[in-house]
DSSP file (Angstrom, degrees, kcal/mol; ACC not computed):
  #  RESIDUE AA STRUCTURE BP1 BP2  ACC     N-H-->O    O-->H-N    N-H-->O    O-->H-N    TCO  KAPPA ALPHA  PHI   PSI    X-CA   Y-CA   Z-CA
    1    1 A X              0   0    0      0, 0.0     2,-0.3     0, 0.0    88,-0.2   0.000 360.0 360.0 360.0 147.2    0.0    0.0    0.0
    2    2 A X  E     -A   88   0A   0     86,-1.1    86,-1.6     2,-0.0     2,-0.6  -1.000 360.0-178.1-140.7 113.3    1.1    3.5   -1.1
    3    3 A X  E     +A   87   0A   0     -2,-0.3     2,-0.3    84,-0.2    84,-0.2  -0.988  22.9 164.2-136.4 122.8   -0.5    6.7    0.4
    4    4 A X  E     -A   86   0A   0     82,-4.0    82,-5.8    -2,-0.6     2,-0.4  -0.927  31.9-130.5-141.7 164.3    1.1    9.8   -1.4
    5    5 A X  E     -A   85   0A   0     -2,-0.3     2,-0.4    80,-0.2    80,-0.2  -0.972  26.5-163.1-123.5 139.4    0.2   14.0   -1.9
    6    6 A X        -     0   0    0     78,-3.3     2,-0.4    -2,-0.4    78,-0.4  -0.934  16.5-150.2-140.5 120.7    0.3   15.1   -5.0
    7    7 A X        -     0   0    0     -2,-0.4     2,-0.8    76,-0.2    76,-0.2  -0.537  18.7-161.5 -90.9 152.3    0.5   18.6   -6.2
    8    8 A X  B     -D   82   0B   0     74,-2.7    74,-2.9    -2,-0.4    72,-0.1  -0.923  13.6-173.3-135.5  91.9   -1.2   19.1   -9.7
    9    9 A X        -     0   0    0     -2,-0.8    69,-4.3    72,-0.2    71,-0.2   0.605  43.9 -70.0 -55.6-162.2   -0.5   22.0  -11.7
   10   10 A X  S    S+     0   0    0     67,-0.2     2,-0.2     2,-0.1     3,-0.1   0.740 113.2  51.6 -95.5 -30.0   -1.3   23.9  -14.8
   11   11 A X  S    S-     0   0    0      1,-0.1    67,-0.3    66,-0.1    -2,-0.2  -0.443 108.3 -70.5-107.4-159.2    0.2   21.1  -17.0
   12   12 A X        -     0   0    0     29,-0.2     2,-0.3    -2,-0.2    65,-0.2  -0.247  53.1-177.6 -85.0 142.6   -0.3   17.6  -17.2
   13   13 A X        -     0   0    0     63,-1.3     2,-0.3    30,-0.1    63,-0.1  -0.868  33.6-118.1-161.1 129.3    1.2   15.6  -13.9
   14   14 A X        -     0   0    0     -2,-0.3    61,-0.3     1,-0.2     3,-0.2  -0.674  28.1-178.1 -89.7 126.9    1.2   11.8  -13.3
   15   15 A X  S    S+     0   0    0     59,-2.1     2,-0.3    -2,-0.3    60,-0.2   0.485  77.2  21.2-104.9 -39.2   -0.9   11.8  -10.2
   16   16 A X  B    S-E   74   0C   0     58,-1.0    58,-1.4     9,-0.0    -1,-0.2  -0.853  82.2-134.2-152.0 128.1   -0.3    7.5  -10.1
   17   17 A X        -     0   0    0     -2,-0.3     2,-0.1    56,-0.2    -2,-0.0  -0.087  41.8 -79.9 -48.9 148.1    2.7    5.9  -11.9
   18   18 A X        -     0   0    0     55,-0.1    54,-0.2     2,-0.0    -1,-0.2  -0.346  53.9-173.5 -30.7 123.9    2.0    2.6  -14.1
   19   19 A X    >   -     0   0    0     52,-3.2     3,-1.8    53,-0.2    53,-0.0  -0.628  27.5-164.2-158.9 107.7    1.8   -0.5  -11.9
   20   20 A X  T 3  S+     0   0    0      1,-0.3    -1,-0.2    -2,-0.2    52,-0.0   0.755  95.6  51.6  -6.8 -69.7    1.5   -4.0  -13.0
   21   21 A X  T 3  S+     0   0    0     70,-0.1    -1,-0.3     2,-0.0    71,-0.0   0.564  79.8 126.1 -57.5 -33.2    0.4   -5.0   -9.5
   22   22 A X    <   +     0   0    0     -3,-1.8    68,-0.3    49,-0.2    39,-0.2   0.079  15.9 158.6 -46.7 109.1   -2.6   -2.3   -8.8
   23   23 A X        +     0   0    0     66,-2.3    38,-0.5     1,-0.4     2,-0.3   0.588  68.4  27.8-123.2   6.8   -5.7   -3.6   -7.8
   24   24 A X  E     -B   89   0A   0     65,-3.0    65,-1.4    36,-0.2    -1,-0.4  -0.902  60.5-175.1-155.5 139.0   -7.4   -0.4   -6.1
   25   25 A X  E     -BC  88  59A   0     34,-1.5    34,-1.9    -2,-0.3    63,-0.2  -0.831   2.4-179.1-125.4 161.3   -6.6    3.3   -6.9
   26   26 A X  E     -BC  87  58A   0     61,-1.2    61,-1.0    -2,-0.3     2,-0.4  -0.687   8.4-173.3-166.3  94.2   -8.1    6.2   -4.9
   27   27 A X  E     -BC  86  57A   0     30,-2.1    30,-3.7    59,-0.2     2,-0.4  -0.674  14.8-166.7-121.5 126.5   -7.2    9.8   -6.0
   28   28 A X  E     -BC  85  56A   0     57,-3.0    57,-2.3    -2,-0.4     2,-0.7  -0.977  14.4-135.1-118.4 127.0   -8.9   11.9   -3.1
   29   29 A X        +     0   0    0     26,-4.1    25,-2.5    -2,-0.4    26,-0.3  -0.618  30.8 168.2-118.9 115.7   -9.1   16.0   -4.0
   30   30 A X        +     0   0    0     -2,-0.7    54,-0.2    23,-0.2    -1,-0.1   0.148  40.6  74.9 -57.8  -9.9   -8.2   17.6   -1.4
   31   31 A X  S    S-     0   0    0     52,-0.6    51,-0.1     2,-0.3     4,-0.1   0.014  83.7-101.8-100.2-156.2   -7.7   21.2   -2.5
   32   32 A X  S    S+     0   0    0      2,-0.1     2,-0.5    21,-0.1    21,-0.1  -0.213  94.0  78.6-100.6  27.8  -10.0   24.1   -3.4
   33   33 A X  S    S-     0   0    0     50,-0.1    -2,-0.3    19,-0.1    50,-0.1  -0.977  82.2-102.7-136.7 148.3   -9.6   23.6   -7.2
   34   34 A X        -     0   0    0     -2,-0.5    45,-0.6     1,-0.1    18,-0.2  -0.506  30.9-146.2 -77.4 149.6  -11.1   21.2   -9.8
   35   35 A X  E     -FG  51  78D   0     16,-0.7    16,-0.9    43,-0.1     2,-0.5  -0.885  10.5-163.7-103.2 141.7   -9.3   18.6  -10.9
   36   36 A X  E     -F   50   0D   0     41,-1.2    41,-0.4    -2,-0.2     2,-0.3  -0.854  18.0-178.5-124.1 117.7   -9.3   17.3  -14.2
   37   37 A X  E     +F   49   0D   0     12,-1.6    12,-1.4    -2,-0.5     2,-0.2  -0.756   8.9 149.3-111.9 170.0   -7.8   13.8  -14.7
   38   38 A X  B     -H   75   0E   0     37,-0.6    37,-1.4    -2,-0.3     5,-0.1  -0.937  49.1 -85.4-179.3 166.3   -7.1   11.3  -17.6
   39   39 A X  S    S+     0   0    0     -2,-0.2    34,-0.5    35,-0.2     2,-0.3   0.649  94.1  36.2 -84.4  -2.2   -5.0    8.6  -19.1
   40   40 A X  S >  S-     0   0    0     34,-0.1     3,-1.9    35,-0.0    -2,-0.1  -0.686  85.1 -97.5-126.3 173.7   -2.4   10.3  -20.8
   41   41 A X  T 3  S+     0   0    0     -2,-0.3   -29,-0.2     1,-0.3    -2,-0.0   0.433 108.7  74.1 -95.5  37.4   -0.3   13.3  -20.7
   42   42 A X  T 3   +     0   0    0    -31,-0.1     2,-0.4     2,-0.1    -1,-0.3   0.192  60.8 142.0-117.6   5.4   -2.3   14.9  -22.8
   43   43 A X    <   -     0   0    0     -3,-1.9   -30,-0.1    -5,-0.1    -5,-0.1  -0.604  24.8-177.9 -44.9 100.0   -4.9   15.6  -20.4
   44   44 A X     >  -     0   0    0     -2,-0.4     4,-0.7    -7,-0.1    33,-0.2  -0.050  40.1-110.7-128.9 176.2   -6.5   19.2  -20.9
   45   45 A X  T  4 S+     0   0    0      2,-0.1    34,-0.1     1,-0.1    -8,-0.1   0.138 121.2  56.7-110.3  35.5   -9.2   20.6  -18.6
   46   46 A X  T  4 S+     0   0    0    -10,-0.1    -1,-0.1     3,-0.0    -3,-0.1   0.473 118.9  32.9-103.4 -30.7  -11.6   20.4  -21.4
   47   47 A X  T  4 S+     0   0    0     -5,-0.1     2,-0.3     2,-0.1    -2,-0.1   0.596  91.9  92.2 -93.2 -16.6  -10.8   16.7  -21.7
   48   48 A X  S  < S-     0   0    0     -4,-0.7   -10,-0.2     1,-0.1   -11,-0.2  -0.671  83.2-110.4 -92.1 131.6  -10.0   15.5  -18.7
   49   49 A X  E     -F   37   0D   0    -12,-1.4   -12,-1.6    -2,-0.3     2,-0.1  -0.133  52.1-113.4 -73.9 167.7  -13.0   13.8  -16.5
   50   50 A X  E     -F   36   0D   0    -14,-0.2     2,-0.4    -3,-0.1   -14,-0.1  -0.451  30.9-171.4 -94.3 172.4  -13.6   16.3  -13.5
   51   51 A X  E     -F   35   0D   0    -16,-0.9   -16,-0.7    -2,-0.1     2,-0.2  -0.632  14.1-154.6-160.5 148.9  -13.0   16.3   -9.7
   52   52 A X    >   -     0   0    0     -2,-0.4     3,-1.1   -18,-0.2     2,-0.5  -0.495  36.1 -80.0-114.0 173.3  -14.2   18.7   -7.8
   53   53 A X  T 3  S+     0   0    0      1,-0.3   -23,-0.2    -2,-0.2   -19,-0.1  -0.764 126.1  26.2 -75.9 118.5  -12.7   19.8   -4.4
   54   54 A X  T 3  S+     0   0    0    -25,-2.5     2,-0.3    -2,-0.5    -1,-0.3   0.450 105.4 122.3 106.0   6.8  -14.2   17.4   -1.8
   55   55 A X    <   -     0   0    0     -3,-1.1   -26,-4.1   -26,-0.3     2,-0.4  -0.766  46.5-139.9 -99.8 142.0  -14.6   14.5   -4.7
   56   56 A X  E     -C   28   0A   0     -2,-0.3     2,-0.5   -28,-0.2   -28,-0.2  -0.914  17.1-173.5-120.4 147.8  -13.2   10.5   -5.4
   57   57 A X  E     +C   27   0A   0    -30,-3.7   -30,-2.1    -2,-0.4     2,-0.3  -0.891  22.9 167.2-107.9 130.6  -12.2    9.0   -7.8
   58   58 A X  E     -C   26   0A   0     -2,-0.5     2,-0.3   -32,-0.2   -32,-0.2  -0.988  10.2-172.4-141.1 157.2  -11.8    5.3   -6.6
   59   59 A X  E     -C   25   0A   0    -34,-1.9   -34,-1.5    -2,-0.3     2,-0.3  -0.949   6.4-166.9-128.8 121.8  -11.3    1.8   -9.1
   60   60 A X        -     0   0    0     -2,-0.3   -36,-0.2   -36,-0.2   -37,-0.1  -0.720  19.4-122.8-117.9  83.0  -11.3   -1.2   -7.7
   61   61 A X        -     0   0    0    -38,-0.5     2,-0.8    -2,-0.3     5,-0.1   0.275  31.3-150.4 -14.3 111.2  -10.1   -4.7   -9.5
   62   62 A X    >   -     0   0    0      1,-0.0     3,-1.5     3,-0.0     2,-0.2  -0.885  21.8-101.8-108.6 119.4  -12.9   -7.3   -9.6
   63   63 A X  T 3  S+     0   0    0     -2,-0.8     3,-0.2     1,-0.2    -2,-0.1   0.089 104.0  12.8 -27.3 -36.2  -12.3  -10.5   -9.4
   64   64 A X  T 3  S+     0   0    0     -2,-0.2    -1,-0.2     1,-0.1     3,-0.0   0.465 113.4  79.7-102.8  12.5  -12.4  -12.5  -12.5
   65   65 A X    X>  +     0   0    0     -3,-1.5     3,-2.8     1,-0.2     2,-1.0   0.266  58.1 126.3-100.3 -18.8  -12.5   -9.1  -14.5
   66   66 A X  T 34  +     0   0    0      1,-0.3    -1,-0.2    -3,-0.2    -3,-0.1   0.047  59.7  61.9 -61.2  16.8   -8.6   -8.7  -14.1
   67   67 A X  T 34 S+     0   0    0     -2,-1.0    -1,-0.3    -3,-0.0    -2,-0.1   0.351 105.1  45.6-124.6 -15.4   -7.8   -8.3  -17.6
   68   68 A X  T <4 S+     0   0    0     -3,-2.8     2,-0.4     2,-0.1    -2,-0.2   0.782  79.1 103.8-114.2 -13.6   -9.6   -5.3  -17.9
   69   69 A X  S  < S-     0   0    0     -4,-0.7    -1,-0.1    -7,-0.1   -10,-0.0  -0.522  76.1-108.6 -73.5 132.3   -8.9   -3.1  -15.0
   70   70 A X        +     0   0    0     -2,-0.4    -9,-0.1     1,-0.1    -1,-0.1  -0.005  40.5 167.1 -33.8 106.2   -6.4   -0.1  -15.9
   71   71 A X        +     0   0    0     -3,-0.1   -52,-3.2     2,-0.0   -49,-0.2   0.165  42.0 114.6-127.5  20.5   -3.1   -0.4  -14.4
   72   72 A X  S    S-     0   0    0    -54,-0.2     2,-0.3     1,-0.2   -53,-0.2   0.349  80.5 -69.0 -73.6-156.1   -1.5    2.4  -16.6
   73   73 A X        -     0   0    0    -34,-0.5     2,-0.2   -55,-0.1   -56,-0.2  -0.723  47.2-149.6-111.1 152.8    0.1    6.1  -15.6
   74   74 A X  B     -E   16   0C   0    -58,-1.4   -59,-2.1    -2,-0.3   -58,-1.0  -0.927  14.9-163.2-131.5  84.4   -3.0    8.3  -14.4
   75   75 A X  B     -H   38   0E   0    -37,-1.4   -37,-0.6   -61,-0.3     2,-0.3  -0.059   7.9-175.5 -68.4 172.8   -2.2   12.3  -15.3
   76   76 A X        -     0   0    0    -39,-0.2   -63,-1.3   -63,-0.1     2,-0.3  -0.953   5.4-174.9-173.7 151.9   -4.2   15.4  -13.7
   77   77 A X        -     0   0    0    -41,-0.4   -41,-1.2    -2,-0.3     2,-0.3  -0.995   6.5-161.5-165.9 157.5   -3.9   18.9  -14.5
   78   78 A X  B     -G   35   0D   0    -69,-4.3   -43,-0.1   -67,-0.3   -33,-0.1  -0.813  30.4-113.0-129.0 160.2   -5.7   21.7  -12.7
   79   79 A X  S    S-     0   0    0    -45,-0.6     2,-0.2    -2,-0.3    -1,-0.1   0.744 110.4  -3.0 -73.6 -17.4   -6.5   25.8  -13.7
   80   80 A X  S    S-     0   0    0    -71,-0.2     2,-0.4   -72,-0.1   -72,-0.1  -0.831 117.7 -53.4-159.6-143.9   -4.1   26.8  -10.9
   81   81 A X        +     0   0    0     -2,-0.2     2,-0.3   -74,-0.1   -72,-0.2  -0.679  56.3 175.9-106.5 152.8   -2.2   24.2   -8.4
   82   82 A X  B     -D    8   0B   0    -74,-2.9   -74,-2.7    -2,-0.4     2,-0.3  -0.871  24.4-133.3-139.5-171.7   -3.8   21.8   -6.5
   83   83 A X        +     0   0    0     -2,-0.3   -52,-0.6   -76,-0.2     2,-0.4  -0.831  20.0 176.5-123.3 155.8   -3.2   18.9   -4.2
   84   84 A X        -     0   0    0    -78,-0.4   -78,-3.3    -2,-0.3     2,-0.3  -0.874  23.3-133.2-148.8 171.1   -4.8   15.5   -4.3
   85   85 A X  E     -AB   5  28A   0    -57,-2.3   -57,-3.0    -2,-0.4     2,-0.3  -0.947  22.9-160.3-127.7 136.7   -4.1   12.4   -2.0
   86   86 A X  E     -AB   4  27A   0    -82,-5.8   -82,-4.0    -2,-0.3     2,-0.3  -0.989  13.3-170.1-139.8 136.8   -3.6    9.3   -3.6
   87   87 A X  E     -AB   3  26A   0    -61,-1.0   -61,-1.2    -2,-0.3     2,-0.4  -0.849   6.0-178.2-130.9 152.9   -3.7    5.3   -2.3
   88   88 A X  E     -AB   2  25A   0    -86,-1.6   -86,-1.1    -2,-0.3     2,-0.3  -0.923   7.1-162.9-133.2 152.2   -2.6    2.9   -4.3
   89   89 A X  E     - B   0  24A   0    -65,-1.4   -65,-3.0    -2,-0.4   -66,-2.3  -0.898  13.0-146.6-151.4 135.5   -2.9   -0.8   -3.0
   90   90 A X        -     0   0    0     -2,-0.3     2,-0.3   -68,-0.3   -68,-0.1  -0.109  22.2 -98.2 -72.5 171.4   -1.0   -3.7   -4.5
   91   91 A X        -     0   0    0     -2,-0.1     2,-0.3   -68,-0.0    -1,-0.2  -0.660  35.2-156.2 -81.1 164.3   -1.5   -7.1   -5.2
   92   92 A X        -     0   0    0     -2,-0.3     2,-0.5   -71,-0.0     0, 0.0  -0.973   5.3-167.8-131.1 121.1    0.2   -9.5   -2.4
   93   93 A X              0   0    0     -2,-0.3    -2,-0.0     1,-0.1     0, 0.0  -0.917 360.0 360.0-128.9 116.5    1.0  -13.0   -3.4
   94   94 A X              0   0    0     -2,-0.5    -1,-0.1     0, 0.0     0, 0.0   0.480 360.0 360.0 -49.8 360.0    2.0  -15.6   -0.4
């Protein structure tokens, strides 16, 4: 598990890194400014789905389903800076 602050600017800023392992993300925003995030670094804030201040965005891997949940780099990009909080939980194999 991975619990990081991430500040989120006027350009594009990977908010959670590519990870193989990922099977729940949770990008919490924490600031007074929308957030717009997306899968690339090409995220605008015309393109990018929105967050609002006090919104989550949460994904969770479901169980036989593992082939389609999203384990790529997650950009965000804001009209002036903002902060989001982000948890990341891995897989664990005994």
């Amino acid at each position: 598990m991975s619990v990081a602050q991430v500040a989120v600017g006027t350009s594009a800023t990977v908010i959670a890194a590519k990870n193989y392992k990922r099977i729940e993300l949770m990008i919490d925003n924490t600031s007074g400014s929308t957030v717009y995030i997306g899968d690339s670094n090409s995220v605008t804030t015309s393109s990018g789905v929105r967050l609002l201040n006090g919104e989550r965005f949460q994904v969770s891997y479901q169980g036989d389903l593992h082939q389609f949940f999203y384990r790529g780099d997650i950009y965000g990009i804001s009209d002036s800076t903002a902060n989001v909080r982000v948890l990341e939980l891995d897989e664990v194999r005994a």
